[in-house]
N, CA, C and O atoms as a printed pandas DataFrame, in Angstrom:
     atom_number atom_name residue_name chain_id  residue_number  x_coord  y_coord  z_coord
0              1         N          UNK        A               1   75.076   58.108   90.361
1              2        CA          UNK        A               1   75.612   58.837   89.226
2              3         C          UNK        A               1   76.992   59.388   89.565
3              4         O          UNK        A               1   77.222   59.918   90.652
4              5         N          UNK        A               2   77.889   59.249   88.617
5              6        CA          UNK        A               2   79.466   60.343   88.840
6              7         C          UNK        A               2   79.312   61.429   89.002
7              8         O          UNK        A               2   78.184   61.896   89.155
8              9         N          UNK        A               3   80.362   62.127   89.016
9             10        CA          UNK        A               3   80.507   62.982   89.064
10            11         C          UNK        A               3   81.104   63.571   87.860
11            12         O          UNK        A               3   82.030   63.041   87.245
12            13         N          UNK        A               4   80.376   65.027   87.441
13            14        CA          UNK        A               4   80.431   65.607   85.740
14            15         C          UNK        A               4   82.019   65.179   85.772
15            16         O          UNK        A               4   82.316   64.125   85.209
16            17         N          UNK        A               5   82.556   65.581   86.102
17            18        CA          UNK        A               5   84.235   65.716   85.632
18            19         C          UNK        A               5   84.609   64.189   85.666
19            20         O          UNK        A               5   85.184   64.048   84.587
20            21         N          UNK        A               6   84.610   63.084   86.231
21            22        CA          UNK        A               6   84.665   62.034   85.647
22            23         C          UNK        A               6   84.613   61.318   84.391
23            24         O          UNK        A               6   85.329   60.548   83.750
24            25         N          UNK        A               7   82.954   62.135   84.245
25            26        CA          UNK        A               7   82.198   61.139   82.805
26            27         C          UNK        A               7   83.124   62.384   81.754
27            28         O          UNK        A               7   83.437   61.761   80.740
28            29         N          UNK        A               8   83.409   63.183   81.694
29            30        CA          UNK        A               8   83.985   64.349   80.557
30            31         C          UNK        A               8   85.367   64.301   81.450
31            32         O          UNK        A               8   85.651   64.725   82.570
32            33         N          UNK        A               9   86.239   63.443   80.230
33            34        CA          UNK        A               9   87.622   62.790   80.329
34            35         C          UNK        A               9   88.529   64.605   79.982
35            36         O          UNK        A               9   89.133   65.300   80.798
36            37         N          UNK        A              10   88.302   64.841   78.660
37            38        CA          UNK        A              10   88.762   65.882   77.900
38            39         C          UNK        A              10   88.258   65.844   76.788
39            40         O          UNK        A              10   87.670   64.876   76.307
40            41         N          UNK        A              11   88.520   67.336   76.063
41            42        CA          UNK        A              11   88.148   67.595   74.777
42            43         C          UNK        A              11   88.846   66.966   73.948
43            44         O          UNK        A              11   89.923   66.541   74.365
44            45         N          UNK        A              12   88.436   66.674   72.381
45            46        CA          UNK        A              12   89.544   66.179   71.303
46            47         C          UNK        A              12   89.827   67.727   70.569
47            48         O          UNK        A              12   89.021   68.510   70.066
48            49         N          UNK        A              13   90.448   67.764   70.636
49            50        CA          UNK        A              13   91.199   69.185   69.778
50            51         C          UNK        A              13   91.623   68.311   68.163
51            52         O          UNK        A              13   92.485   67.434   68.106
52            53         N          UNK        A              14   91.056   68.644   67.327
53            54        CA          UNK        A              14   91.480   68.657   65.904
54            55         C          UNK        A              14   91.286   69.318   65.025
55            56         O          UNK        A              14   90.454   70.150   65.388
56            57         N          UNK        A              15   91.637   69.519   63.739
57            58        CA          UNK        A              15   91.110   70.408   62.761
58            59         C          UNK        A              15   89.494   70.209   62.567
59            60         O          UNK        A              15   88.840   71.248   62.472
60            61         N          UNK        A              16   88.743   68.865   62.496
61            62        CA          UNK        A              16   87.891   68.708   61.919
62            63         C          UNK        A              16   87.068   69.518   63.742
63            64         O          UNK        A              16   86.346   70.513   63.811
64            65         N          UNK        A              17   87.379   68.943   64.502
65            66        CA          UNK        A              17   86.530   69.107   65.445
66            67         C          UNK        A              17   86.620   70.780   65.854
67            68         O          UNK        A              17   85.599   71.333   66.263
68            69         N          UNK        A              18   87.753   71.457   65.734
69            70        CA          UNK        A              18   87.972   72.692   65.558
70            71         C          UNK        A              18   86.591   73.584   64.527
71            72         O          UNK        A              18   85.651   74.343   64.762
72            73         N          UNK        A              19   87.088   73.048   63.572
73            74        CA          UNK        A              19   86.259   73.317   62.277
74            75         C          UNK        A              19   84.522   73.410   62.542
75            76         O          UNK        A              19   83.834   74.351   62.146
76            77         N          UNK        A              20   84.122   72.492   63.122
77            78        CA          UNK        A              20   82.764   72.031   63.819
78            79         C          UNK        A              20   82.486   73.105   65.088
79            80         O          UNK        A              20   81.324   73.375   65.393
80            81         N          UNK        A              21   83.557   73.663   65.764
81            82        CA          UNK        A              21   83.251   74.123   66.835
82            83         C          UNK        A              21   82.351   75.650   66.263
83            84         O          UNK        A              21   81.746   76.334   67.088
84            85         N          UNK        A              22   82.379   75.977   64.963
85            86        CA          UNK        A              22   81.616   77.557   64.574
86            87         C          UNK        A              22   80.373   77.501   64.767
87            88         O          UNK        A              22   79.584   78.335   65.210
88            89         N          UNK        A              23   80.166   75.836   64.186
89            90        CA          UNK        A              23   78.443   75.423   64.380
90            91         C          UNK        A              23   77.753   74.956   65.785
91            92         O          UNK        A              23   76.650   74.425   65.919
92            93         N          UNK        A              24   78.930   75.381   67.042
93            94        CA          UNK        A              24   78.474   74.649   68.403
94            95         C          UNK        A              24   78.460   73.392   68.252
95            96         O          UNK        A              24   77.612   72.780   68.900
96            97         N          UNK        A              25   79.181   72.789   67.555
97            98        CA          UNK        A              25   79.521   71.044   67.543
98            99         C          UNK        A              25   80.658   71.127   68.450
99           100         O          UNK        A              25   81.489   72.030   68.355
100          101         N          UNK        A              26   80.717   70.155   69.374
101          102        CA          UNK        A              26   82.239   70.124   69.712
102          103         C          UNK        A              26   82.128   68.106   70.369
103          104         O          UNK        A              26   81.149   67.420   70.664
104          105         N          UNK        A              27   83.792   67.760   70.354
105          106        CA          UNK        A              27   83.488   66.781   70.728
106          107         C          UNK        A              27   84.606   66.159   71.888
107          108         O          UNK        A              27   85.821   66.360   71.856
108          109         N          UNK        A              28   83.875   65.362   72.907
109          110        CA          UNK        A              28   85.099   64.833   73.812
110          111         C          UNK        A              28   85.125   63.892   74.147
111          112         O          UNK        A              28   84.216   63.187   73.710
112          113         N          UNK        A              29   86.098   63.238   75.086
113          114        CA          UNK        A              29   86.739   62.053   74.944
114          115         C          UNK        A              29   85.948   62.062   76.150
115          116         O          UNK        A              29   85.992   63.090   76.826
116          117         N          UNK        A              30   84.856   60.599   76.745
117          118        CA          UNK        A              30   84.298   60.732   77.504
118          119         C          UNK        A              30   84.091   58.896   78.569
119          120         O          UNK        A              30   83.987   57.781   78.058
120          121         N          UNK        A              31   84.097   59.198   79.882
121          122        CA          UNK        A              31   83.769   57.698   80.423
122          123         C          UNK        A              31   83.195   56.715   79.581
123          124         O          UNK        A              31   82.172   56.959   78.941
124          125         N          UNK        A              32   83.922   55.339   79.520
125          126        CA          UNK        A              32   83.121   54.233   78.957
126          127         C          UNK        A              32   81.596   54.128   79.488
127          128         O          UNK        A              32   80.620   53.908   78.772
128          129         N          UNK        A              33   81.592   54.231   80.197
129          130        CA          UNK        A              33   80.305   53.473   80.537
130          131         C          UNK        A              33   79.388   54.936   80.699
131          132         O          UNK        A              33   78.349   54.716   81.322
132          133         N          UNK        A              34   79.515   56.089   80.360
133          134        CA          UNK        A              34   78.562   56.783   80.284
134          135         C          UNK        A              34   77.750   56.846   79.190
135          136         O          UNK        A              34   78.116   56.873   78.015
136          137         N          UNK        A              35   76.511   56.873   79.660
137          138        CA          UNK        A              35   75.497   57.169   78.883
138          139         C          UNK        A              35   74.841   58.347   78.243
139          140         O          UNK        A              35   75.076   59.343   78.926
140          141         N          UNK        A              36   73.986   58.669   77.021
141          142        CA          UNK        A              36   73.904   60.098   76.255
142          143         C          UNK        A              36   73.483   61.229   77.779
143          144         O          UNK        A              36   73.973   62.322   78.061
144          145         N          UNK        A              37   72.654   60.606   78.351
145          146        CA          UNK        A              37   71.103   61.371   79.427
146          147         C          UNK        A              37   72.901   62.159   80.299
147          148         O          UNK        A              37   73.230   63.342   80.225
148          149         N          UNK        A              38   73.661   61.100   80.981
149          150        CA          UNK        A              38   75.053   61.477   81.778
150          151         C          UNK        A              38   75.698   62.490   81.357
151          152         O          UNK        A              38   75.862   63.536   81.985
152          153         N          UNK        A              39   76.236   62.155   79.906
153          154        CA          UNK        A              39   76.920   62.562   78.922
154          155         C          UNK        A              39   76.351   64.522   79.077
155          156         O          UNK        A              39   77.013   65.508   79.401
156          157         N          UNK        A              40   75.025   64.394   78.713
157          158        CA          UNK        A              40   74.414   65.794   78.623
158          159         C          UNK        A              40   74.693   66.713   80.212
159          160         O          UNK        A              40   75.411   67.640   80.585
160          161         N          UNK        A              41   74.014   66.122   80.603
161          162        CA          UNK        A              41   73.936   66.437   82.261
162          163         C          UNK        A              41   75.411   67.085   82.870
163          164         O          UNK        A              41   75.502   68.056   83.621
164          165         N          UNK        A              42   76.593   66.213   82.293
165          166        CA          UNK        A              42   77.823   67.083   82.497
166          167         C          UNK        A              42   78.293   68.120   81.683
167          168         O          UNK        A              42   78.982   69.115   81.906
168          169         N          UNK        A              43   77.789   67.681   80.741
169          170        CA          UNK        A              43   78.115   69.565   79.403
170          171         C          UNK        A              43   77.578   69.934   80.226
171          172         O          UNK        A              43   78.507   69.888   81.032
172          173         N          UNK        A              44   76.318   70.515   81.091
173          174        CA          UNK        A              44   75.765   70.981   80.890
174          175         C          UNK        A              44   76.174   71.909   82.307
175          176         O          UNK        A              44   76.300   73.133   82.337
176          177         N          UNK        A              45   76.309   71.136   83.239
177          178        CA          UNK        A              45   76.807   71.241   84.558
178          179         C          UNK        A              45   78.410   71.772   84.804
179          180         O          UNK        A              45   78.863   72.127   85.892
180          181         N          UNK        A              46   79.024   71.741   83.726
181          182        CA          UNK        A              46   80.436   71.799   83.836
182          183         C          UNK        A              46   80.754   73.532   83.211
183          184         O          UNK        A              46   81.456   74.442   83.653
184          185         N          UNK        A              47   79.576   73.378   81.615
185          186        CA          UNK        A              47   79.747   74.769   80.889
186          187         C          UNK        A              47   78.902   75.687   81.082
187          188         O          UNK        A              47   79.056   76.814   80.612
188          189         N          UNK        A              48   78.059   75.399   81.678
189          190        CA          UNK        A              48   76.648   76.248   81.667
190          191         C          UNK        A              48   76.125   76.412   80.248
191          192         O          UNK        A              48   75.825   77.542   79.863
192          193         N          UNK        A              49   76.011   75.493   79.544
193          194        CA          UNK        A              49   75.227   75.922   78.358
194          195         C          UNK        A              49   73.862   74.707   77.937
195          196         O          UNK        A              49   73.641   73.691   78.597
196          197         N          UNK        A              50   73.268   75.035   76.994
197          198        CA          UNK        A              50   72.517   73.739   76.883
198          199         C          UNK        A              50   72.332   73.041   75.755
199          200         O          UNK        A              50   71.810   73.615   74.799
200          201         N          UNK        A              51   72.705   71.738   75.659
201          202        CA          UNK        A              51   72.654   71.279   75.008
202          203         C          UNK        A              51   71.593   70.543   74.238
203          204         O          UNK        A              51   70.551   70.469   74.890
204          205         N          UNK        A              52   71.540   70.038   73.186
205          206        CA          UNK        A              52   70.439   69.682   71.921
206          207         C          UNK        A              52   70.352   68.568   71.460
207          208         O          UNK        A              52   69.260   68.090   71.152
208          209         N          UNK        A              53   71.580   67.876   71.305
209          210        CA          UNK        A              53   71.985   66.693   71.011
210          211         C          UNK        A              53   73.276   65.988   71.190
211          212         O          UNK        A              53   74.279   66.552   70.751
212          213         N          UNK        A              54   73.443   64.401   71.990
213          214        CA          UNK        A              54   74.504   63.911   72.147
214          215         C          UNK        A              54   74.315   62.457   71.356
215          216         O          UNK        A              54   73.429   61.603   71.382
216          217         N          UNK        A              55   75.745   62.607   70.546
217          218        CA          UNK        A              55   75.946   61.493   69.416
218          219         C          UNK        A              55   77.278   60.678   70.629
219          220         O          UNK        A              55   77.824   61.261   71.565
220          221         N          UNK        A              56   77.529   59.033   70.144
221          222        CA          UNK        A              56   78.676   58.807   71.189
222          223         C          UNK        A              56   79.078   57.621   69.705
223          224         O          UNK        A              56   78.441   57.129   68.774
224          225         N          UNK        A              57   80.350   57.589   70.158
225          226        CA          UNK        A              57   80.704   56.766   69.458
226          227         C          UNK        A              57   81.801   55.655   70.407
227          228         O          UNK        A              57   82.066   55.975   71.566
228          229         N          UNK        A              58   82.391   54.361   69.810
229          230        CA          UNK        A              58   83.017   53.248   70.766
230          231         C          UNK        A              58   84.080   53.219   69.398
231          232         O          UNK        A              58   84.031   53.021   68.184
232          233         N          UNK        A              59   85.083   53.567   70.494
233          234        CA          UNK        A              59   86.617   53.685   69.424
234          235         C          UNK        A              59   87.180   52.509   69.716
235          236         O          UNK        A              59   87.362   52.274   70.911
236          237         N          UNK        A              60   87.502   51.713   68.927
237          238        CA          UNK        A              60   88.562   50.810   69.839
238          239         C          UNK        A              60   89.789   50.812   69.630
239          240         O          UNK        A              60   90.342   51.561   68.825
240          241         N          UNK        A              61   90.473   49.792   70.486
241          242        CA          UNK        A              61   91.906   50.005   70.198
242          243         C          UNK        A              61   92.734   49.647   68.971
243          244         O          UNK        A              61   92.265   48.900   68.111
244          245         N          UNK        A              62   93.760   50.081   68.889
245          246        CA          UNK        A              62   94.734   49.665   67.424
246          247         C          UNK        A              62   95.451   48.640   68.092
247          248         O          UNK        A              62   95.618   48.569   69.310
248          249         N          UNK        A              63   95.854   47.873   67.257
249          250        CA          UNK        A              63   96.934   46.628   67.648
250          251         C          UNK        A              63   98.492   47.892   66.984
251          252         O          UNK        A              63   98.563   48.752   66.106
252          253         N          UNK        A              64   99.323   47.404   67.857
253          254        CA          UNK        A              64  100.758   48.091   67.548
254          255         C          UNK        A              64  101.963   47.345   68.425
255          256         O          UNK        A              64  102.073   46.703   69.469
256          257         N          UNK        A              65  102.842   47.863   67.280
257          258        CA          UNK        A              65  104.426   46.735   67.980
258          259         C          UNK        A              65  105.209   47.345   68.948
259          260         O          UNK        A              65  105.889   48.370   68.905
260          261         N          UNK        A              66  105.010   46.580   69.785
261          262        CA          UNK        A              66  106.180   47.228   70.732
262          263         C          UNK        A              66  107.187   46.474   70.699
263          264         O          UNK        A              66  107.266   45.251   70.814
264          265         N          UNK        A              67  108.037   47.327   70.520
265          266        CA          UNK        A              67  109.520   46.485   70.200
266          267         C          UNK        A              67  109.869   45.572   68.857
267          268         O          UNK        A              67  109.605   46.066   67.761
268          269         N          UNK        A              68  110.349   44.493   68.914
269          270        CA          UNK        A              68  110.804   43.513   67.980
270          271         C          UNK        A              68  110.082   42.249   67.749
271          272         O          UNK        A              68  110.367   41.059   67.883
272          273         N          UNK        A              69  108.741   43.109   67.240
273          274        CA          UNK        A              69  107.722   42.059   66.704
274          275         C          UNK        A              69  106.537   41.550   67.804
275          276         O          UNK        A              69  105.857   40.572   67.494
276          277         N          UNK        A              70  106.360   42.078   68.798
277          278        CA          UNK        A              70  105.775   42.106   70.300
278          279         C          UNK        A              70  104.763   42.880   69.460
279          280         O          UNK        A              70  105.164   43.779   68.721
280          281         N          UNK        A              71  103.154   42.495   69.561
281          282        CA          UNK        A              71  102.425   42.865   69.196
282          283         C          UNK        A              71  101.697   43.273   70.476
283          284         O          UNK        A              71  101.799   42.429   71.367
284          285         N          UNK        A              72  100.735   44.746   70.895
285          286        CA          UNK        A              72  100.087   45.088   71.575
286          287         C          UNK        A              72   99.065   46.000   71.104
287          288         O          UNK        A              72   98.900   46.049   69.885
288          289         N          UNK        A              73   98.161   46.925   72.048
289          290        CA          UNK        A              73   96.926   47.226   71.960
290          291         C          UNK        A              73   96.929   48.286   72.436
291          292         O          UNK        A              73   97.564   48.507   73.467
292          293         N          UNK        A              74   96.016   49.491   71.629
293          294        CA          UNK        A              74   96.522   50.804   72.347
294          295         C          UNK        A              74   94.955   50.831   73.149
295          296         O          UNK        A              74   94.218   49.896   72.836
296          297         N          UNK        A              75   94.570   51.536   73.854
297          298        CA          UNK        A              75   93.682   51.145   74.724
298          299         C          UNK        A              75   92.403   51.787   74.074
299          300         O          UNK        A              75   92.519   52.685   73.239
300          301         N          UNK        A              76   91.267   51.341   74.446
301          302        CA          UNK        A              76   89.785   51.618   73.241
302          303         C          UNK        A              76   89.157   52.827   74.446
303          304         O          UNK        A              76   89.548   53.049   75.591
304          305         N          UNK        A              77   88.235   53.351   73.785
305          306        CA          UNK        A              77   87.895   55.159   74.558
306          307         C          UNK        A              77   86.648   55.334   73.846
307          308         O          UNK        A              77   86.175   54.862   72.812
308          309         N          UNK        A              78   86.304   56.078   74.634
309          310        CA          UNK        A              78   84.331   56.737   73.626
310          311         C          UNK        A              78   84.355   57.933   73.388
311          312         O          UNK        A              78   84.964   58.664   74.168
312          313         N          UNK        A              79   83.746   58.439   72.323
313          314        CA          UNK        A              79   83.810   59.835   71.997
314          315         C          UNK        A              79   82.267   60.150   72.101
315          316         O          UNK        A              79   81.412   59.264   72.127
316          317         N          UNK        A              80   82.009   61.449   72.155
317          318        CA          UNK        A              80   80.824   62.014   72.388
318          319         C          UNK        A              80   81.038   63.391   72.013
319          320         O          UNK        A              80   81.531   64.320   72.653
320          321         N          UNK        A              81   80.312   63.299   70.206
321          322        CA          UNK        A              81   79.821   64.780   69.683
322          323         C          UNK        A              81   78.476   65.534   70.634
323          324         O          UNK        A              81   77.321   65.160   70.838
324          325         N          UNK        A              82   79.005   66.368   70.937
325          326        CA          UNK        A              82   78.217   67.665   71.365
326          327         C          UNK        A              82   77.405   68.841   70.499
327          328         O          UNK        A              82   77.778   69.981   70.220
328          329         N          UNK        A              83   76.370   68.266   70.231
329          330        CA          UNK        A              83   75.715   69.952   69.820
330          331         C          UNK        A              83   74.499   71.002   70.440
331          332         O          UNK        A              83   73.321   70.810   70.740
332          333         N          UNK        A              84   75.285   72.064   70.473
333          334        CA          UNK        A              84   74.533   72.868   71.642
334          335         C          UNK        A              84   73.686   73.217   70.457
335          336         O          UNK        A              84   73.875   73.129   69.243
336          337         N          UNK        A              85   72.162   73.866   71.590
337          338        CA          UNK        A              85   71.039   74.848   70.937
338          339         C          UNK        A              85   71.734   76.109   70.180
339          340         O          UNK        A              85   72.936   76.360   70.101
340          341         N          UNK        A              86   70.671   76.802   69.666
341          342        CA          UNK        A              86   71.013   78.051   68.965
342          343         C          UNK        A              86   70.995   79.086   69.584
343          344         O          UNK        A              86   71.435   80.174   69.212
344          345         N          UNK        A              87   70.450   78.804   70.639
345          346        CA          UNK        A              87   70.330   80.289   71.923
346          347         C          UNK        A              87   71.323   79.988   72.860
347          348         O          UNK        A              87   71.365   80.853   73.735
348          349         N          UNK        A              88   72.129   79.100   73.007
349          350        CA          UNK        A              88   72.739   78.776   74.003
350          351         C          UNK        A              88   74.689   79.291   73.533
351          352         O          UNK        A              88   75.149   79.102   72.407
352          353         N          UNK        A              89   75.543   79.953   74.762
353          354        CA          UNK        A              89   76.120   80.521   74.380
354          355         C          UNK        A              89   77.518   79.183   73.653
355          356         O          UNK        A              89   77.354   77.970   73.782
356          357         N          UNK        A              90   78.473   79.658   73.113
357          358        CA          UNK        A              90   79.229   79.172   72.936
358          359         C          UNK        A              90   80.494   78.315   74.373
359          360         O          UNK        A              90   81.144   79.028   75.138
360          361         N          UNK        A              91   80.550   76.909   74.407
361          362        CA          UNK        A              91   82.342   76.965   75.182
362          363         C          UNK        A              91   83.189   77.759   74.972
363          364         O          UNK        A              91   83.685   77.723   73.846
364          365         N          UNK        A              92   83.613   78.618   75.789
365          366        CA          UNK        A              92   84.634   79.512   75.859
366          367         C          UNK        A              92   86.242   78.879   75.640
367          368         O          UNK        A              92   87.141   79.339   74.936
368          369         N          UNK        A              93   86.246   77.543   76.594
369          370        CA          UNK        A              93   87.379   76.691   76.063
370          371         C          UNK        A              93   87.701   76.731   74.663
371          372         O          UNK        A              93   88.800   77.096   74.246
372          373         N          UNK        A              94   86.795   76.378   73.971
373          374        CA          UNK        A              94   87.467   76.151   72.198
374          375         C          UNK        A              94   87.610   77.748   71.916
375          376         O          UNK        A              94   88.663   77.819   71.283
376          377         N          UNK        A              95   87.227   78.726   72.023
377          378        CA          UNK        A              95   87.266   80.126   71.580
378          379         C          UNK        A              95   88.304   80.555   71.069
379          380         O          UNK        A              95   88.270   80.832   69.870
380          381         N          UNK        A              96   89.298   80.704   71.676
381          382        CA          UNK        A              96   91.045   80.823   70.992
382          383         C          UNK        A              96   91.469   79.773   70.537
383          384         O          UNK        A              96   92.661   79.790   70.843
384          385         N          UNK        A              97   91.231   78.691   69.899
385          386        CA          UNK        A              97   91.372   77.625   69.010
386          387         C          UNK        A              97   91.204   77.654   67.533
387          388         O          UNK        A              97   91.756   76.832   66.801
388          389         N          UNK        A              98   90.449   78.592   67.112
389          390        CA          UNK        A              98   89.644   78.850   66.182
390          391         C          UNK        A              98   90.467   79.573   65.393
391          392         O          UNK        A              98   90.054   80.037   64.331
């Protein structure tokens, strides 16, 4: 198994995911090849909190021009919504985001 900070790349900071963070949703940009069971195990290990449910999703890449008609690929990434229990405290990270 990795190590937590590996498989949890970084957070996505956005309005929507901002927005989500009141309800203990939060979501981050996380190792390809990790799995939900991984995925949890490092929230969990990293924030001290506990989590309830992990959703993942497979982003892929955009095609885009570089230059003068040079077509390329922006690189593909996994996301992984986070939702903590109801007893469990909030990430302090998103806290002043809000």
């Amino acid at each position: 198994m990795a190590i937590a900070y590996d498989i949890i790349i970084r957070p996505i900071i956005t309005e929507r995911g901002m927005a989500a963070a009141a309800d203990k949703k939060y979501v981050f940009e996380v190792a390809k090849d990790a799995g939900k069971v991984e995925i949890k195990k490092a929230v969990e290990e990293i924030f001290g909190v506990k989590v309830a449910s992990v959703n993942t999703l497979n982003v892929p890449g955009k095609e885009k021009r570089m230059g003068a008609g040079r077509p390329g690929m922006t690189r593909s990434w996994k996301k992984a919504y986070i939702q903590l229990t109801d007893d469990s405290k909030s990430i302090e990270f998103f806290e002043g985001m809000v």
